[in-house]
ROBAVEX-378708 format. One record per residue (C-alpha): residue in one letter; chain; x, z, y. Coordinates in nm, 4 decimals. Example, Ala and Ser with C-alpha at 12.3 -4.5 7.8 and 13.67 -1.06 7.14 Angstrom:
<sites>
A|A|1.2300|0.7800|-0.4500
S|A|1.3670|0.7140|-0.1060
</sites>
This chain:
<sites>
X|A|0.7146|2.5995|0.1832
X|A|0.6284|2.4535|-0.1564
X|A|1.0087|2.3122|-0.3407
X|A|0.7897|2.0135|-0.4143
X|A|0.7583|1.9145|-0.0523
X|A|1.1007|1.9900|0.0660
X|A|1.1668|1.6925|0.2931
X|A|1.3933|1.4101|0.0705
X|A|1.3756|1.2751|-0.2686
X|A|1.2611|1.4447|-0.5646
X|A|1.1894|1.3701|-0.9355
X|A|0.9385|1.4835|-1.1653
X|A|0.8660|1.3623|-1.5523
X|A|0.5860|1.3444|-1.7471
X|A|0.6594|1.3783|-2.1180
X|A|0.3095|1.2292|-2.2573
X|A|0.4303|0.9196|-2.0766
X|A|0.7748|0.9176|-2.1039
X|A|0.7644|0.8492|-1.7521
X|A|0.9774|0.9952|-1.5149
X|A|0.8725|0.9810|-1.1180
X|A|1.0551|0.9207|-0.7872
X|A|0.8719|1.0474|-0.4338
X|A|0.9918|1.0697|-0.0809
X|A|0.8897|1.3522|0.1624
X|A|0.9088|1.3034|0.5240
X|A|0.8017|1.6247|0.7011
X|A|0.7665|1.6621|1.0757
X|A|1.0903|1.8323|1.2861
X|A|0.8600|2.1435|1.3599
X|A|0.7894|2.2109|1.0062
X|A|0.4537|2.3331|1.0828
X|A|0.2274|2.0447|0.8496
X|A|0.0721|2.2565|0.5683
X|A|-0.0991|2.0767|0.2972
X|A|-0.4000|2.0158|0.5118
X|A|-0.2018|1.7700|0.6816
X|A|-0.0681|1.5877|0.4307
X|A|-0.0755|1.2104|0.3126
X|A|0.0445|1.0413|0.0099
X|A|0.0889|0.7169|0.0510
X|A|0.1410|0.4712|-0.2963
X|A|0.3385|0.1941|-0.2820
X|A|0.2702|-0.1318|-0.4212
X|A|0.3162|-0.2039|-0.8340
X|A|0.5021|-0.5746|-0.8057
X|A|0.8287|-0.4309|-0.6879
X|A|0.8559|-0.3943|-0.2909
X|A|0.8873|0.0105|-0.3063
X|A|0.8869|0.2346|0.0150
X|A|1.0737|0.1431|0.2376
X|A|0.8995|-0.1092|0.4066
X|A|0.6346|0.1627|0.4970
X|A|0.8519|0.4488|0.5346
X|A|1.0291|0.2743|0.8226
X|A|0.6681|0.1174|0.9493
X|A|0.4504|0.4437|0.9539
X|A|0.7242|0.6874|1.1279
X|A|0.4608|0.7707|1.3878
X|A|0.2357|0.9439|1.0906
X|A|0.5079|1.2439|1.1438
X|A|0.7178|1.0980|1.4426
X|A|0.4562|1.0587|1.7162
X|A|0.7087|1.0357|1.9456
X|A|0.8748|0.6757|1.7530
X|A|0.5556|0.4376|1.8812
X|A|0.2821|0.6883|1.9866
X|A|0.1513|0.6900|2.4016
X|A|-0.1007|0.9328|2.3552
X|A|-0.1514|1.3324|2.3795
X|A|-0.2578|1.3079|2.0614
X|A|0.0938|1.3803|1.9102
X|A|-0.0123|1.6005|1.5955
X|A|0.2691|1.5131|1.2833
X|A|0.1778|1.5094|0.9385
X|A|0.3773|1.5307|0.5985
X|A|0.3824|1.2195|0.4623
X|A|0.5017|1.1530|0.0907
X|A|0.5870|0.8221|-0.0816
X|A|0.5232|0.7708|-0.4153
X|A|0.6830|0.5077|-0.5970
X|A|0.4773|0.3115|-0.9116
X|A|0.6826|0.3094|-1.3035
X|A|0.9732|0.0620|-1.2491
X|A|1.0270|0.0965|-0.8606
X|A|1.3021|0.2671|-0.7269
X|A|1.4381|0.5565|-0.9522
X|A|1.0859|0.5702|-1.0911
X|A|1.0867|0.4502|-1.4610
X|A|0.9362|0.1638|-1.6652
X|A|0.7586|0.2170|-1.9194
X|A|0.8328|0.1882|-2.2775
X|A|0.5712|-0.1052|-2.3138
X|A|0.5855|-0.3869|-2.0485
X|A|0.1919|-0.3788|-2.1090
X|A|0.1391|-0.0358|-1.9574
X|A|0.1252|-0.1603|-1.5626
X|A|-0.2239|-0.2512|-1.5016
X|A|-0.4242|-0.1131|-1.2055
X|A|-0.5308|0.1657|-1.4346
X|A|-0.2595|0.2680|-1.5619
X|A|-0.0657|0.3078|-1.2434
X|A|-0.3653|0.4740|-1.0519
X|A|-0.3350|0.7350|-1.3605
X|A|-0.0054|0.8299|-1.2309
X|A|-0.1227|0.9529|-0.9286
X|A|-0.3286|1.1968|-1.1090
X|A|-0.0207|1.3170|-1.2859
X|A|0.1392|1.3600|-0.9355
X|A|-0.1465|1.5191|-0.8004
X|A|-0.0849|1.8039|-1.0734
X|A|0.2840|1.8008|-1.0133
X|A|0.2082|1.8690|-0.6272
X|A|-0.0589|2.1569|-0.7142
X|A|-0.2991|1.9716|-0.5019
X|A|-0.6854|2.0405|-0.5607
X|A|-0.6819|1.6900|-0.4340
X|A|-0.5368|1.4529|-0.1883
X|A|-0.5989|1.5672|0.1602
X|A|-0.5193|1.1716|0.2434
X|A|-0.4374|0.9103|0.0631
X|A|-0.3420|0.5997|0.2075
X|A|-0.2420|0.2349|0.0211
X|A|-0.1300|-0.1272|0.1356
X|A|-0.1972|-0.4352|-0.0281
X|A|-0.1271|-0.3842|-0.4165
X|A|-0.0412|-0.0168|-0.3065
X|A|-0.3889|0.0308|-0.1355
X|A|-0.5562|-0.1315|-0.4645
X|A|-0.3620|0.1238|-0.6897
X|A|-0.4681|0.3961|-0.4241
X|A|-0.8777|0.3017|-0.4516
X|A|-0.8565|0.2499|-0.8305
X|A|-0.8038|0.6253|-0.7944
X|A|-1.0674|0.7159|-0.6131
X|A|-1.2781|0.5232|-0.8815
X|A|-1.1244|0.7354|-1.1692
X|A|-1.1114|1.0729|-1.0031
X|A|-1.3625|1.0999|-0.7044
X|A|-1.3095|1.4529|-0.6782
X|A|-0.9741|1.4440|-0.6249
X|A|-0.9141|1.2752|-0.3005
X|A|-1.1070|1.3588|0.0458
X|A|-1.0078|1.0823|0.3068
X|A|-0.8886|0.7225|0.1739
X|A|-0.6957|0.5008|0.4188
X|A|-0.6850|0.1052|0.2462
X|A|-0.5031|-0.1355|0.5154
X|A|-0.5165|-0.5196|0.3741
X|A|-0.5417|-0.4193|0.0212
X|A|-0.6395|-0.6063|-0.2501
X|A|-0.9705|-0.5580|-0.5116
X|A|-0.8626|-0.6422|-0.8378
X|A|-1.1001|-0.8415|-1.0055
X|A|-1.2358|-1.0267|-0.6271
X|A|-1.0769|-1.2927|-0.4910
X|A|-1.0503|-1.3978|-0.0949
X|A|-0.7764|-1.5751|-0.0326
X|A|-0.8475|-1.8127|0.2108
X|A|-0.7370|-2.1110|0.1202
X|A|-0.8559|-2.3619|0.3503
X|A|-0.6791|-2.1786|0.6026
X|A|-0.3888|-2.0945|0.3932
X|A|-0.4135|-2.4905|0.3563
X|A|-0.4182|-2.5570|0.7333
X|A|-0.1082|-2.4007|0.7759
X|A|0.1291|-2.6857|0.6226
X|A|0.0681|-2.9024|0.9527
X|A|0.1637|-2.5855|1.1286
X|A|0.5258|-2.5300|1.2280
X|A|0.5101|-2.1907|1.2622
X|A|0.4729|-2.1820|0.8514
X|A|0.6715|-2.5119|0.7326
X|A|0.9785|-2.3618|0.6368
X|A|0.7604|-2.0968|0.3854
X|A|0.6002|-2.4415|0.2843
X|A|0.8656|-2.6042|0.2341
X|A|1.0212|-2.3296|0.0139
X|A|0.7303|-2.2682|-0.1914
X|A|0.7784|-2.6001|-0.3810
X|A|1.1054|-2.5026|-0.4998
X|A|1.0261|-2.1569|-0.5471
X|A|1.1726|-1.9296|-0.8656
X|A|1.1419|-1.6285|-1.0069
X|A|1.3282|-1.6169|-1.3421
X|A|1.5878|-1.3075|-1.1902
X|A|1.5447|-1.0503|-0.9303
X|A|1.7853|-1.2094|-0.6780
X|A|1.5689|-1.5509|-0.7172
X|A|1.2237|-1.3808|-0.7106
X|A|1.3413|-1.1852|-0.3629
X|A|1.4766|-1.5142|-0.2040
X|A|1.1344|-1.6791|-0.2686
X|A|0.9307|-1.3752|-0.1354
X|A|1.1414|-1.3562|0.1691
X|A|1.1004|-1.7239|0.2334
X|A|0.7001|-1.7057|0.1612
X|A|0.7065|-1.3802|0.4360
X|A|0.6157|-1.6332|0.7306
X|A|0.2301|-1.6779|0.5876
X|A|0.1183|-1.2874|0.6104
X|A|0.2002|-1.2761|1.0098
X|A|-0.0370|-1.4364|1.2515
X|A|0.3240|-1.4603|1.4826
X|A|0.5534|-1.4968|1.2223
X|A|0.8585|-1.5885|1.4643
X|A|0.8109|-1.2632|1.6729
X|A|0.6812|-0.9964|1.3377
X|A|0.8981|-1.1561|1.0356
X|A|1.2311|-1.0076|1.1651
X|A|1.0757|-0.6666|1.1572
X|A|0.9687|-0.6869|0.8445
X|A|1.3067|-0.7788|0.7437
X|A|1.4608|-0.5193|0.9007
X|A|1.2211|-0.2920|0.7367
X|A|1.2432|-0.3629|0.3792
X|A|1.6443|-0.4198|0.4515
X|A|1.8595|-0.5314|0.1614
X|A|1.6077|-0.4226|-0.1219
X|A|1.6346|-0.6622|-0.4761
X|A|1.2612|-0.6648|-0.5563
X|A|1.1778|-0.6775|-0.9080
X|A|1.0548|-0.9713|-1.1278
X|A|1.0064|-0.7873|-1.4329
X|A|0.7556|-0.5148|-1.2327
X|A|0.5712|-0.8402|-1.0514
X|A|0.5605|-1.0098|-1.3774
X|A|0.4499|-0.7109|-1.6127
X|A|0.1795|-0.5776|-1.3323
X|A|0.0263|-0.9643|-1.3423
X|A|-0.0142|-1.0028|-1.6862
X|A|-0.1693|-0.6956|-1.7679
X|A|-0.4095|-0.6852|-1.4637
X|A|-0.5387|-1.0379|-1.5777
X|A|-0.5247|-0.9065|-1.9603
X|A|-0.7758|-0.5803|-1.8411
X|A|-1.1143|-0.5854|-2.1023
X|A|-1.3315|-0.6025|-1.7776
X|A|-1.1591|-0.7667|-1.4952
X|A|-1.4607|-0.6247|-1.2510
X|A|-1.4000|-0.2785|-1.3026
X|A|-1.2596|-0.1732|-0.9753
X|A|-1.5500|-0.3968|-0.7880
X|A|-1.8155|-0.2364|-1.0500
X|A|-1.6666|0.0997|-0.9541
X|A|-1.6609|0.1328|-0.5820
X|A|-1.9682|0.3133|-0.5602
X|A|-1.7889|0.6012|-0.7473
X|A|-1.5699|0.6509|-0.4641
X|A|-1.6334|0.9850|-0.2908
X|A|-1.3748|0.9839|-0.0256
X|A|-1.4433|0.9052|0.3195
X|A|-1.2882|0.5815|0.3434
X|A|-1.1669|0.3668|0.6301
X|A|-1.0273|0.0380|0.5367
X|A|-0.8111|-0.1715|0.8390
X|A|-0.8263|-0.5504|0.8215
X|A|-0.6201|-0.8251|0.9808
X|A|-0.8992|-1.0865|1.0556
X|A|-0.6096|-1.3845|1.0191
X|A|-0.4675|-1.2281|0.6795
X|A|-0.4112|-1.5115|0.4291
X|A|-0.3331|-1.3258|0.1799
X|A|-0.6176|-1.0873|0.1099
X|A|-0.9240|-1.1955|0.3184
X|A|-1.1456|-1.0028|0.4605
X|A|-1.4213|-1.0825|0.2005
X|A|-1.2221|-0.7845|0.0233
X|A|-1.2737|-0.5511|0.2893
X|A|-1.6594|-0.6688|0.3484
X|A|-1.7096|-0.5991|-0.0177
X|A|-1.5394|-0.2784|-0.0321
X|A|-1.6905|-0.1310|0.2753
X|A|-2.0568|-0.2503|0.0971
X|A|-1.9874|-0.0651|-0.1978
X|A|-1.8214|0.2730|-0.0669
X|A|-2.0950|0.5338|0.0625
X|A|-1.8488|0.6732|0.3362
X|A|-1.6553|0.3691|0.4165
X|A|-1.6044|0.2400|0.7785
X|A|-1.3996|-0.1073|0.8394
X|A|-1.1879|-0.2027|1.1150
X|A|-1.1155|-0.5561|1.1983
X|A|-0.7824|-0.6894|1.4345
X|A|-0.7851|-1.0023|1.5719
X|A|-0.4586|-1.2032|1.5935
X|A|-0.3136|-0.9901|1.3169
X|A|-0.2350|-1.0792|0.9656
X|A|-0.1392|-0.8333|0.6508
X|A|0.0656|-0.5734|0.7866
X|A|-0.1678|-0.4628|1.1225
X|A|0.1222|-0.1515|1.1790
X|A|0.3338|-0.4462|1.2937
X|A|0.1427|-0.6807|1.4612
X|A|-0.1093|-0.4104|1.6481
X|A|0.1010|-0.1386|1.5971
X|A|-0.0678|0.1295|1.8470
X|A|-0.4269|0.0501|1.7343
X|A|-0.3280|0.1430|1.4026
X|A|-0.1482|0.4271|1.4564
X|A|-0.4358|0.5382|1.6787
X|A|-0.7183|0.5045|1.4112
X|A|-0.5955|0.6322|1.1318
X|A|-0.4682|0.9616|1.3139
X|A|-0.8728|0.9618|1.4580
X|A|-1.0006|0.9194|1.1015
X|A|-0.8056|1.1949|0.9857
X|A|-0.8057|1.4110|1.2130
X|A|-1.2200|1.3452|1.2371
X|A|-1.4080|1.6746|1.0722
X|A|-1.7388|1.5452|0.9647
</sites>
């Protein structure tokens, strides 16, 4: 077995940036996942890191955590954290954090892995925007793409009326309420205010929010990475790019979709899925941004079938 993929974390630096690199590997207990049955997953830019998903997406090499079905196959599954999460570093120049220049680092951790290309790659939200922007730069380089509620820099779909509905709505008050007083000028401040705003990405906030919580566990996120990503994604010479670009995407791509997601509608996924050749979308009802949680077994069941699917 490869040093690289030893299961735990590992480093790696790339001198042209000045950018050192923190992944997690989470091999199976048989050891038997070559690189054929490998994923990468990226996690978002603004801050959040790993863990969130690392504890969500056990089942991709536990099938045993949250899996009823014969089909028990494990995978390797590596997290790679953006410049300025975790033990990853910032860079020199706060400017340096748009969409394309963290989806570049994936190509330098492609090369670090000895990868032809990425068996899988898989991204949430921000993380599943920084994941396609890759696909866009290097087609060649990645053979299935997994995007679950991810953004499309550049297209907007939040929906607002319903996002508006929801101050009448008790289940979402309290993140209401909080918005109005919301601040962000520290990291302890800018994680209070995300953790109170966590009620509006659930369709059942009062039975998935805990989880969450307990997911992401004690984790500071980061202002300065939220702030820095912002600015220089709305500072990019042509905001469209990644929209203008989908049809350069190779991969065969299935995107997943909460149909009540506030957050990032599903006018993203409609518009990604009409611009990808190989792209199939998947749509859960009474499930908001994070479908592993709400409708945890259909995920877990269609993106093992998508992967495991030879074409």
């Amino acid at each position: 077995m490869s040093e690289v993929l030893r299961s735990g974390a590992h480093t790696f630096n790339v001198p042209s940036k000045r950018l050192i690199f923190e992944y997690i590997v989470h091999r199976p207990s048989t050891e038997t996942a070559d690189q054929h049955s490998l994923i990468v997953v990226q996690s978002p830019g603004w801050g959040l890191g790993s863990q969130y998903l690392q504890n969500g997406l056990q089942g991709l090499w536990r099938p045993e955590y949250h899996i009823s079905t014969a089909n028990t196959e494990s995978f390797t599954v590596i997290f790679f954290h953006s410049r300025g999460t975790n033990r990853s570093s910032r860079p020199l120049r706060s400017q340096m954090s748009s969409m394309p220049d963290l989806a570049s680092d994936l190509e330098d951790f492609r090369q670090h892995l000895h990868l032809e290309q990425y068996p899988v790659l898989l991204g949430h939200s921000n993380g599943g925007a920084i994941a396609l922007g890759y696909a866009e730069m290097y087609p060649s380089r990645v053979g299935k793409l997994v995007l679950l509620d991810h953004q499309l820099v550049g297209f907007q779909d939040k929906r607002l009326l319903q996002l508006e509905a929801t101050r009448i709505d008790p289940r979402y008050q309290d993140a209401w309420d909080s918005m109005l007083d919301r601040k962000t000028d520290s990291d302890e401040e800018f994680t209070e205010s995300v953790r109170a705003m966590w009620p509006l990405y659930f369709f059942d906030p009062r039975q998935y929010v805990p989880e969450l919580l307990h997911d992401i566990g004690d984790r500071k996120l980061s202002v300065w990475c939220y702030q820095s990503q912002a600015r220089c994604d709305k500072e990019l010479l042509n905001p469209m790019q990644m929209v203008e670009k989908l049809g350069d995407v190779q991969a065969e791509t299935l995107v997943i979709f909460g149909r009540e997601d506030m957050i990032c509608g599903t006018g993203i996924a409609e518009r990604t899925v009409k611009g990808i050749k190989h792209a199939r979308l998947i749509t859960y009802g009474e499930c908001g941004h994070f479908p592993w949680i709400e409708k945890r077994e259909q995920t877990m069941m269609d993106i093992r079938k998508f992967i495991q699917r030879q074409d």
